[in-house]
N, C-alpha and C positions, 0 to 999 in steps of 0.2 A: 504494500500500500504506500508506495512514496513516489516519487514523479522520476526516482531515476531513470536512463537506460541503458538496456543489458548489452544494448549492443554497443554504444561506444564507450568502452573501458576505459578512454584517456579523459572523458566529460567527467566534471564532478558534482556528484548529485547533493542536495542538498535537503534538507528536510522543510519540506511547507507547512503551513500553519495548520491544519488538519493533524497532521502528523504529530509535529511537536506538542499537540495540546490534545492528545487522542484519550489520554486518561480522564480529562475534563470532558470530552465529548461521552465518552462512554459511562462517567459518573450521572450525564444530565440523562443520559439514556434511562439508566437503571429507576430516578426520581420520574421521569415521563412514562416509563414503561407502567413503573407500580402504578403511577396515578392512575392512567389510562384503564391499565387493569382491571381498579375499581370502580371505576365509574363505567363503561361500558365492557363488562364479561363478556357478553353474549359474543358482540365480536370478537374477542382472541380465540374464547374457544369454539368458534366457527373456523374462525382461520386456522387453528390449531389441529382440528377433524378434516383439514382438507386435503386427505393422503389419496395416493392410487399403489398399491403393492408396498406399504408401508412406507412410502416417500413422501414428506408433506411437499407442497405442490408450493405453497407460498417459499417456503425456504429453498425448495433446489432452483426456481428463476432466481432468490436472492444470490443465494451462493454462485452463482453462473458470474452474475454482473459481479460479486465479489471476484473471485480468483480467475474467468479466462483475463480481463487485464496487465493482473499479477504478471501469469504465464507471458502474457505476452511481452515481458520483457527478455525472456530468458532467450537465449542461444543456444540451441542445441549442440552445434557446430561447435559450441567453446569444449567441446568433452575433449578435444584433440590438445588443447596445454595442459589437459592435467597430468600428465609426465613431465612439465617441466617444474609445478611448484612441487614435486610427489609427497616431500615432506609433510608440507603442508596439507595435505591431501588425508595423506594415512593417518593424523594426527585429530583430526575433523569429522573421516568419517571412520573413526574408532570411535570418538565420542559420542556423535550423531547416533550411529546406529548400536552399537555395543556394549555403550555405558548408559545413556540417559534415559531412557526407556526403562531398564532395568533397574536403573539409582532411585526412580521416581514411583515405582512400584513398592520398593523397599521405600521409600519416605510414606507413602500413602501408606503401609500399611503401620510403618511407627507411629505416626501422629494420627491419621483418620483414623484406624482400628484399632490404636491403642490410645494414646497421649490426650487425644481428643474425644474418645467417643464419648464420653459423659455427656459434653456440651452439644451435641450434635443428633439430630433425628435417627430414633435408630433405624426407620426403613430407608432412610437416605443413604448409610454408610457404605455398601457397596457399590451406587453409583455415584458419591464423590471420589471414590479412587478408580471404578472405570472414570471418570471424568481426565482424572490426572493423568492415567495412563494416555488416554486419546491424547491431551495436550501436549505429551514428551515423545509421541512414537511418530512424528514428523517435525522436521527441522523447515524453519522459515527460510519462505523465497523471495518477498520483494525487500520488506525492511532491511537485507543484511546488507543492499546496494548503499540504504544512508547511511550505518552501523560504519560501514567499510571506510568509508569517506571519512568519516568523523575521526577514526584514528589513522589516516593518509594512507589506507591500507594498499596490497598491489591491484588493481581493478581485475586484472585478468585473472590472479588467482581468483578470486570473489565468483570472478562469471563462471568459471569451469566448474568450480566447486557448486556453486545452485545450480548449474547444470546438469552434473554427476548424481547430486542429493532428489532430484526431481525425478532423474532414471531410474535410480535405486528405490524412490517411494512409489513409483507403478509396480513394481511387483513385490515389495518389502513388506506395504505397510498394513494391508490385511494378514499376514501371515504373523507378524511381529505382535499386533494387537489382539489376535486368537488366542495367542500364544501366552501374550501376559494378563489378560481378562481370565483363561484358563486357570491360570497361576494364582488366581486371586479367589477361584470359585466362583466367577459369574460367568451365568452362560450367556455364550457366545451364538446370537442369531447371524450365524452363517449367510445365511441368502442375502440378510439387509445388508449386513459389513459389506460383501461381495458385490450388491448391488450400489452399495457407495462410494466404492474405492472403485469403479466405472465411471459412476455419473459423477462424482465429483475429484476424480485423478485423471484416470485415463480418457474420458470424452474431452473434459477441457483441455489437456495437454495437448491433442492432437487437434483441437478446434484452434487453438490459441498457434500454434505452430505454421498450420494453413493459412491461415489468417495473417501472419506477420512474414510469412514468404509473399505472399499477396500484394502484399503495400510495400515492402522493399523491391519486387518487380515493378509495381507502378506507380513509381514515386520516391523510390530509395530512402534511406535513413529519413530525411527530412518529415517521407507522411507517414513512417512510424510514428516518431516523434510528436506530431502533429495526433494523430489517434490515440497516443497514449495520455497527451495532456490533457485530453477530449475525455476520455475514461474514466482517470485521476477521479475526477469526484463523485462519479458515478457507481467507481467503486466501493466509494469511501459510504456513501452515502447509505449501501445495499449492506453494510456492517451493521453500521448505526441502526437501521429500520429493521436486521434481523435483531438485534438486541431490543430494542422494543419490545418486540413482541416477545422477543423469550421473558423479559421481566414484566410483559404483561400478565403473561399465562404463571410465572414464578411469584407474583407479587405476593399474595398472602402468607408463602411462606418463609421469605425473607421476613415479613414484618413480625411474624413471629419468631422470628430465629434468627436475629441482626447480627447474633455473631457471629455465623454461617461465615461469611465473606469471609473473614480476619483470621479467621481458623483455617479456612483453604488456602489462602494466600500464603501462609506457613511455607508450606512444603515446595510452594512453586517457588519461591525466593532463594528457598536453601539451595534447590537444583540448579537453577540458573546458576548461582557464584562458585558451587560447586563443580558442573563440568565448565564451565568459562576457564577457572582457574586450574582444571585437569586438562582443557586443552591447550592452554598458556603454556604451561609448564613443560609437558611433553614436546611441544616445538622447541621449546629453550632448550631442550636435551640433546635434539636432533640437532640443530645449530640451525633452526631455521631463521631467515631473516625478518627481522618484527614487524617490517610492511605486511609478510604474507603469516606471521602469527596472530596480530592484531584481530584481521580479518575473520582467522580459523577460529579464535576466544568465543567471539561473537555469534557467529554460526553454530558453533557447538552449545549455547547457550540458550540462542531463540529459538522458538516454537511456531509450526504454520497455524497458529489459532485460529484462522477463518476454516481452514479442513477441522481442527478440532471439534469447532462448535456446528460444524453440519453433521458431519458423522455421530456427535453424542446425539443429537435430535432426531437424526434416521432414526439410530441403535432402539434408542430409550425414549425419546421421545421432548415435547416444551418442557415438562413439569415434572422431568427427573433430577435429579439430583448430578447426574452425568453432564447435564447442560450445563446447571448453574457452575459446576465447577472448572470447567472449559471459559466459560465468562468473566471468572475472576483471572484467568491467565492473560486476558486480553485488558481486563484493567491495570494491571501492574506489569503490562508489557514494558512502557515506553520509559517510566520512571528509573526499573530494574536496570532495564540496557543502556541507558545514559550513563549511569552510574556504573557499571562495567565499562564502556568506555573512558568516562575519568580514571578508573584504575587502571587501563590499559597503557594509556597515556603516559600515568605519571610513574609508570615502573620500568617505563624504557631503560633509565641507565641501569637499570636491576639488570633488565632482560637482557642488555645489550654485554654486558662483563660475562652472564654464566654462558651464553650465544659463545663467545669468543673461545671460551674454555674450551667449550663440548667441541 
C-alpha cells in the first residue's frame, strides 16, 4: 500500500500521507465501524450473509481492489538478481518462511493460551491464535518498497526479494497455515483455505502481472506509473471500508472486551522485533552489506495483513475472533516498522564493525 514502484529500483519511494498516518486511519475505522454497527445491524449482517461457497462477496471485490494494485508493483523478472544479493536472500527467506510463522504460533500459544487466557473470551481463544498464525505465515509486499527506502536500502535486493516471497506464497502459504492451525488443534476447512489462497494469491498474481505487461507495452514505465498513482487510493480506500465493516459486525464484542486489542497486540510486537532483529543479525554474520541487511530486517518482520484479514474472514468468518486479531496486526503495523527502522539506522556503526569481522 504505498505509491512506490517495483519497477524502477533507482526511484525513491517515499511514504504518502495515507501511509504515514495509516494507524490513525484505521483507529477512526475501528470508532466508525462500532458506531455504524450499532446503529444500523441489519446492514452488516446483511453484508456479512453475502457469501457464495463460503466466500463473502462484499470482501473478495474489496480485497481484489486491495492487493491486485499491490501486485502490480512487483516484477517478476527481478527473481533473476536474487543470486547476486544470495546473502541476503537466504537470510530473509529463513526468516520469512522458517522462523516466523512458527515463532508466532509458539507466542500465540504462550500468551493467548496461556498468559492471557483469563482476560480473554474463552470461545474466542483458538481463533485469536488462528488469527496470528494467518498474520505471520505471509511476508508483506508493497510496504517493504517505503520500509527499504527509509533505511537507503539496495532497491534491487528489495525487488527480487518481494518477488521470490510472492512465488514462494503461491504454493507455500496454504500448506504452511494447515500445517500450523493443525498444530494448534483447529480444524483446518481445506476447500475455503484452498479456495483462498486462489482467489486471493494466485488469481491476483496472475491478473496483476497481465495487467502490468499490458501498460509497459503500451505506454512503458510512465503509464505504469500513471495507473498505479491512479490505484494508490483506491487501494487504500478498499482496506479502510473492509475494516468497517469487520468492526461493524465485531462491535459488541470489542465493547465488551476492550482489552481484546492490547492483549493481541502482545505477541505481534514481540515477533516483529524479534525476527527483525534475527534477521539483522544473521546478515551481520554473513558479512552482508547493510544496504541489503537493512532491507532483509524489514521484510522479515512485516506481515501481508491485507491477505491476513481476507483469508481469516473466508476461514472463520466477520465475527470470529481470527478477524479481529488479523486487525490489530494492521493497527500497529506502521508505528512497529518505523521504529524498526530507527533501530536499523542507528546501529549501522554496530553493524558495520561485526560486517567487517565476519
Amino acid at each position: 500500500m504505498s505509491e512506490a514502484v517495483a519497477t524502477a529500483p533507482g526511484k525513491a519511494p517515499s511514504m504518502g500521507l495515507f501511509e504515514r498516518y495509516l494507524t490513525l486511519w484505521v483507529a477512526l475505522c475501528i470508532v466508525v465501524g462500532i458506531a455504524a454497527g450499532q446503529l444500523v445491524p441489519g446492514l452488516f449482517h446483511a453484508l456479512g450473509d453475502a457469501t457464495v461457497a463460503h466466500v463473502n462477496l462484499p470482501v473478495a471485490i474489496l480485497v481484489w481492489l486491495m492487493i491486485v494494485p499491490m501486485l502490480l508493483k512487483i516484477d517478476l523478472g527481478a527473481l533473476a538478481q536474487v543470486r547476486a544479493h544470495w546473502r541476503g536472500v537466504a537470510a530473509t527467506v529463513g526468516v520469512n518462511w522458517l522462523v516466523k510463522p512458527f515463532s508466532m504460533a509458539l507466542l500465540g500459544w504462550l500468551f493467548i493460551g496461556h498468559l492471557f487466557r483469563a482476560w480473554l473470551p474463552a470461545t474466542q481463544i483458538d481463533g485469536y491464535m488462528a488469527g496470528l498464525i494467518l498474520l505471520a505465515a505471509a511476508p508483506c509486499t508493497a510496504m517493504v518498497f517505503v520500509w527499504s527506502n527509509l533505511v537507503d536500502g539496495e532497491p534491487h535486493f528489495t525487488l527480487s526479494q518481494v518477488a521470490l516471497n510472492d512465488s514462494i506464497m503461491v504454493v507455500a502459504f496454504a500448506p504452511l497455515v494447515g500445517l500450523l492451525l493443525g498444530l494448534s488443534a483447529i480444524i483446518v476447512p481445506w476447500n475455503t483455505l484452498i479456495l483462498s489462497v486462489v482467489l486471493y494469491i494466485v488469481v491476483p498474481v496472475i491478473a496483476a502481472q497481465l495487467w502490468r505487461r499490458a501498460r509497459l507495452r503500451h505506454g512503458g514505465l510512465p503509464a505504469l506509473e500513471r495507473t498505479l498513482r491512479t490505484l494508490a487510493p483506491v487501494s487504500l480506500s478498499a482496506l479502510l471500508l473492509t475494516l468497517v465493516l469487520l468492526f461493524g459486525l465485531q462491535g459488541q464484542q470489542i465493547l465488551r472486551q476492550p482489552l481484546v486489542i492490547a492483549l493481541l497486540a502482545v505477541p505481534i510486537l514481540i515477533q516483529v522485533y524479534f525476527n527483525a532483529g534475527l534477521a539483522y543479525v544473521l546478515n551481520r554474520q554473513l558479512g552482508t552489506e547493510w544496504c541489503v541487511a537493512g532491507p532483509s530486517a524489514l521484510i522479515g518482520a512485516s506481515n501481508f495483513f491485507e491477505l491476513a484479514v481476507a483469508t481469516a474472514i473466508a476461514l472463520f468468518g466477520f465475527q470470529s475472533g481470527a478477524a479481529l486479531a488479523t486487525v490489530v496486526g494492521v493497527l500497529v503495523e506502521v508505528p512497529v516498522m518505523l521504529s524498526v527502522v530507527r533501530i536499523v539506522r542507528a546501529t549501522r556503526p554496530w553493524y558495520e564493525r561485526g560486517r567487517r569481522a565476519a
